[in-house]
BAFI-3210 file (N, C-alpha, C; in Angstrom, 3 decimals, decimal comma, padded with zeros to 6 digits):
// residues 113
n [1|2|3|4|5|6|7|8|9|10|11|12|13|14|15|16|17|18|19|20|21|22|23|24|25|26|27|28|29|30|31|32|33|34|35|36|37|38|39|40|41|42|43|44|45|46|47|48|49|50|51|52|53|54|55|56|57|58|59|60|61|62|63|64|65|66|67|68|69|70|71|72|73|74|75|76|77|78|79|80|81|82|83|84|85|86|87|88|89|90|91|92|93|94|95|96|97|98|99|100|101|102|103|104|105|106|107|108|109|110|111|112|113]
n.u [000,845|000,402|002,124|000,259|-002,034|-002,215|-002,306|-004,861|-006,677|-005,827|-007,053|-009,719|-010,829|-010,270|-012,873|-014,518|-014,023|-014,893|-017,332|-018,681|-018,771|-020,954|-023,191|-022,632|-023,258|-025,579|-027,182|-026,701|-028,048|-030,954|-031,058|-031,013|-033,885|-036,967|-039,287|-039,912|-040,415|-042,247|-041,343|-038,851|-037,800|-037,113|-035,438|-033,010|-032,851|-031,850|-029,230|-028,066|-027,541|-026,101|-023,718|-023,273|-022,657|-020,202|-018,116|-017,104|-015,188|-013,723|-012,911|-011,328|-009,576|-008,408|-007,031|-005,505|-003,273|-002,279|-000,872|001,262|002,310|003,323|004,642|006,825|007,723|009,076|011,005|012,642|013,036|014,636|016,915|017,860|018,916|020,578|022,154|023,140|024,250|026,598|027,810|027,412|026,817|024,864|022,468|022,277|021,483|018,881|017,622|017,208|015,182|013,163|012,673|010,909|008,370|008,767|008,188|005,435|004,559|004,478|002,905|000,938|-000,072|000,047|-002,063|-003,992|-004,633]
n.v [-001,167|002,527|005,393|007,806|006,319|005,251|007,171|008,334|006,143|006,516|008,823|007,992|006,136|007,565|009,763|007,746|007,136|009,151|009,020|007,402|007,368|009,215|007,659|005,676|006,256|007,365|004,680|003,590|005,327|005,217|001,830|002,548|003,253|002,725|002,073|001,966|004,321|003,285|004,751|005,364|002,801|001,823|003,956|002,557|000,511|000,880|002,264|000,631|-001,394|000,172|000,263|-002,300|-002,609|-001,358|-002,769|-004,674|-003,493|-002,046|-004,210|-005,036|-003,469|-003,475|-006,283|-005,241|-003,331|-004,503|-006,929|-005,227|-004,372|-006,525|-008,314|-006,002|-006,313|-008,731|-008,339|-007,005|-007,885|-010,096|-008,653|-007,688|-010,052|-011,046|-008,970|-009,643|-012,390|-011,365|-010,896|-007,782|-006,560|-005,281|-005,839|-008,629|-008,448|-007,032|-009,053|-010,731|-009,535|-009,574|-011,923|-013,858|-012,510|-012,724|-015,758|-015,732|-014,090|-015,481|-017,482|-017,156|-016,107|-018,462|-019,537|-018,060|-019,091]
n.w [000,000|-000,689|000,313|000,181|-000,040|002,585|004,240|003,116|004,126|007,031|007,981|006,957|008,727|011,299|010,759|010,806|013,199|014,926|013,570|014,770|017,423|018,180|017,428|018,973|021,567|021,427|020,923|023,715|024,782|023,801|024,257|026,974|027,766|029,184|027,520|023,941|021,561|018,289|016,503|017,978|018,395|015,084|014,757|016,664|015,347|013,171|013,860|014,949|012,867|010,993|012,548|012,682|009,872|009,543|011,388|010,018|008,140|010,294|011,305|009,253|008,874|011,356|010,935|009,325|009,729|012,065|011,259|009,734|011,591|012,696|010,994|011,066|013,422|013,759|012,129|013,338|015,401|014,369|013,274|015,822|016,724|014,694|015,557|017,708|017,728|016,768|018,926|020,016|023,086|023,768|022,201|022,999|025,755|024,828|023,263|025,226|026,517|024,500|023,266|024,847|024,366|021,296|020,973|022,152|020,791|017,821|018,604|018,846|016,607|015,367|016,510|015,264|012,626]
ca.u [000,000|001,261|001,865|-001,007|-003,079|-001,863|-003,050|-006,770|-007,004|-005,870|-008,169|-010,832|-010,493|-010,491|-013,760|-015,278|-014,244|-015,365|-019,072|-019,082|-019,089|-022,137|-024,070|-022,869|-024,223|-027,196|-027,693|-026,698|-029,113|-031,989|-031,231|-031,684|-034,812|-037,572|-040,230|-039,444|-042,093|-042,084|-039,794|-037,191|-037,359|-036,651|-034,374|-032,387|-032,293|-031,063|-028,074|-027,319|-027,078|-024,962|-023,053|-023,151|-022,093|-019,051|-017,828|-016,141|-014,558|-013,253|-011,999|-010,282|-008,204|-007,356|-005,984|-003,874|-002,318|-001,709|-000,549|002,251|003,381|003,676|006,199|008,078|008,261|009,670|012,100|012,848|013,615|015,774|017,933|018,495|019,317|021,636|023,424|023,368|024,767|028,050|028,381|026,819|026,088|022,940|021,731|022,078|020,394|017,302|017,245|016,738|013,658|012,291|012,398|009,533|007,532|008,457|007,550|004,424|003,234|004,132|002,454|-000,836|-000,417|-000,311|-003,733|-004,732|-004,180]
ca.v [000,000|002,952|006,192|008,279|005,553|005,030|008,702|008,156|005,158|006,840|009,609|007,710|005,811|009,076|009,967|006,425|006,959|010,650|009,307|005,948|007,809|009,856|006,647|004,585|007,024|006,862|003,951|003,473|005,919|004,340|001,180|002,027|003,467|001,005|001,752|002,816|004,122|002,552|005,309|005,255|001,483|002,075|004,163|001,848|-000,628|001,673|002,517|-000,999|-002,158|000,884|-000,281|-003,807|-002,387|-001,041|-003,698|-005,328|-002,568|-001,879|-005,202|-005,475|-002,551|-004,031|-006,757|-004,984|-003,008|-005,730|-007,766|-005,039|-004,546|-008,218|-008,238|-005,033|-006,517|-009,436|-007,656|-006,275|-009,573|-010,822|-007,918|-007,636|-011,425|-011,065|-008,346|-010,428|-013,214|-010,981|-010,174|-007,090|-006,747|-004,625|-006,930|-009,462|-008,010|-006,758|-009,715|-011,545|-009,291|-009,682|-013,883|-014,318|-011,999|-013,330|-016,915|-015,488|-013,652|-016,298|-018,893|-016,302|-016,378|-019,908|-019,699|-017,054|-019,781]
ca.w [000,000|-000,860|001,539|000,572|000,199|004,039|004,288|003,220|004,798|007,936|008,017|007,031|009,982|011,902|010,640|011,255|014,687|014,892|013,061|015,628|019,259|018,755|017,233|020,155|022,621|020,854|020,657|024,878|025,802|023,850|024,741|028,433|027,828|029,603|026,915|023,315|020,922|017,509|015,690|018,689|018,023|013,931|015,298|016,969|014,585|011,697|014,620|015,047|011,528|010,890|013,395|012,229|008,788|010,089|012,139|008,833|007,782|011,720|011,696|008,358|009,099|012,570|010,905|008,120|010,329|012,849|010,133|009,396|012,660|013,264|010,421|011,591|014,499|013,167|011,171|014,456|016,234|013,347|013,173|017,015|017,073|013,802|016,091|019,531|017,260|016,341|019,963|020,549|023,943|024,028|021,166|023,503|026,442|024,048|022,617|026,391|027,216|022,979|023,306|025,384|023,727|020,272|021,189|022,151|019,322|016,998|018,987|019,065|014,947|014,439|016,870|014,853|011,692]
c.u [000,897|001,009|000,662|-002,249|-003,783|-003,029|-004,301|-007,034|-007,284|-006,979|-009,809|-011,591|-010,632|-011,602|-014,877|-015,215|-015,206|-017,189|-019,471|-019,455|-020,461|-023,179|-024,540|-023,534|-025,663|-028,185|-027,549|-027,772|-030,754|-032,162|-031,681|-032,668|-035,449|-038,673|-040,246|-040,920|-041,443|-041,108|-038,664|-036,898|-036,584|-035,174|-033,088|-032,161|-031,702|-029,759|-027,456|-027,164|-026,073|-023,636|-022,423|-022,181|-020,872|-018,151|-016,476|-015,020|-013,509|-011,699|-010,753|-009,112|-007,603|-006,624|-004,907|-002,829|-002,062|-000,891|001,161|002,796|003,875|005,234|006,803|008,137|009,156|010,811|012,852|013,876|014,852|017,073|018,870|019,116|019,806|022,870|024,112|024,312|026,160|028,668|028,185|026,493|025,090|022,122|020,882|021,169|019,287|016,654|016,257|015,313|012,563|012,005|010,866|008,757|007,365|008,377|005,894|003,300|003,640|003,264|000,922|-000,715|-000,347|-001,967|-004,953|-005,364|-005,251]
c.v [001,239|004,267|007,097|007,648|005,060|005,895|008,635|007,710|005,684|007,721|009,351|006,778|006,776|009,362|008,784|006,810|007,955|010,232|008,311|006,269|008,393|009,105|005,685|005,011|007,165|005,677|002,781|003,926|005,177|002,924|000,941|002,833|002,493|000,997|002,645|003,029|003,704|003,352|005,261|003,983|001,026|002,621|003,604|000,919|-000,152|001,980|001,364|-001,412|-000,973|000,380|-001,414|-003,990|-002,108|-001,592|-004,618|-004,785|-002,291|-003,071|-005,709|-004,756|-003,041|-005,184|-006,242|-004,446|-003,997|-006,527|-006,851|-004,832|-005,719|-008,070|-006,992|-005,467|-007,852|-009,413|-007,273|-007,496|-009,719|-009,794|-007,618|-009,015|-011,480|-010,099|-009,346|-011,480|-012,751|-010,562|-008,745|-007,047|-006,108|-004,649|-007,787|-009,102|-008,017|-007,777|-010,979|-011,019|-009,667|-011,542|-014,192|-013,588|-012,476|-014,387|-016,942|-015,234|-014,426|-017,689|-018,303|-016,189|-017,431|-020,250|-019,104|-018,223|-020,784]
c.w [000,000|000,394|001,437|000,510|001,538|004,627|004,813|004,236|006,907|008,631|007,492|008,570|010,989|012,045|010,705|012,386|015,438|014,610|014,272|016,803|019,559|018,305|018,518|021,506|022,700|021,854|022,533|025,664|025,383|023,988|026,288|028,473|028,341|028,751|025,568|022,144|019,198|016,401|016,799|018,586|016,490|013,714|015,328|016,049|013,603|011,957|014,157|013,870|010,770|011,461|012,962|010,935|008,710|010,599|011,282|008,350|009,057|011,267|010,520|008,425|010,254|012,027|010,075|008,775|011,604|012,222|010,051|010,317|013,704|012,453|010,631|012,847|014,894|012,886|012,340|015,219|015,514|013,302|015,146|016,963|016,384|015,008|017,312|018,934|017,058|017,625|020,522|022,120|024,543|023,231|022,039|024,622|025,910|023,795|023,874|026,746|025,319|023,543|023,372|024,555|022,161|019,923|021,330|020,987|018,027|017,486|018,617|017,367|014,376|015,354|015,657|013,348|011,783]
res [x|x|x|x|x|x|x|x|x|x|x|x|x|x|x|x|x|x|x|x|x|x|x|x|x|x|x|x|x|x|x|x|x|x|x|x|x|x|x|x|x|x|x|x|x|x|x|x|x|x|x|x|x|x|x|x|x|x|x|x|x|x|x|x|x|x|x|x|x|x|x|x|x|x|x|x|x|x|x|x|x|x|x|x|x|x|x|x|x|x|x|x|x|x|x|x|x|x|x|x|x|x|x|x|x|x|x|x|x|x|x|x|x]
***
């Protein structure tokens, strides 16, 4: 992807979040209503499938960018543990507190799998 594609993407995101807070408030307060009349019920359901609609979109971007900072973080690993390997010794340190963590999050992406 390229960087102003990043851009959009970003700021569209922005404005998802920006349109999502005053839906979800919405759609908090008429839910705790205890008796709704048949447009605050229309209402609500036009929220919620907004909502619903969104949800896909939410989640595809959580994984892309999850996705790329898995591999930069990857990239990350490999290059501290190429240095730790030549003797570095604040490779090696880094590399003692990275381990655990990058046992982890490859074990949580072959779950993910």
């Amino acid at each position: 992807m390229q960087k102003p594609d990043l851009i959009k993407l970003q700021k569209s995101l922005t404005d998802l979040d920006k349109s999502l807070k005053p839906v979800y408030e919405t759609i908090k307060d008429m839910q705790a209503l205890k008796y709704r009349t048949p447009d605050e019920e229309k209402e609500l359901e036009k929220l919620l499938l907004l909502v619903k609609e969104a949800i896909p979109v939410i989640s595809t971007a959580a994984d892309f960018f999850g996705n790329r900072a898995f591999v930069a973080a990857v990239a990350y690993y490999n290059s501290v543990k190429q240095h730790a390997e030549k003797g570095d010794l604040q490779a090696q340190k880094i590399l003692i507190e990275l381990a655990p963590l990058y046992e982890q999050a490859l074990l949580s992406q072959i779950d993910k799998n």
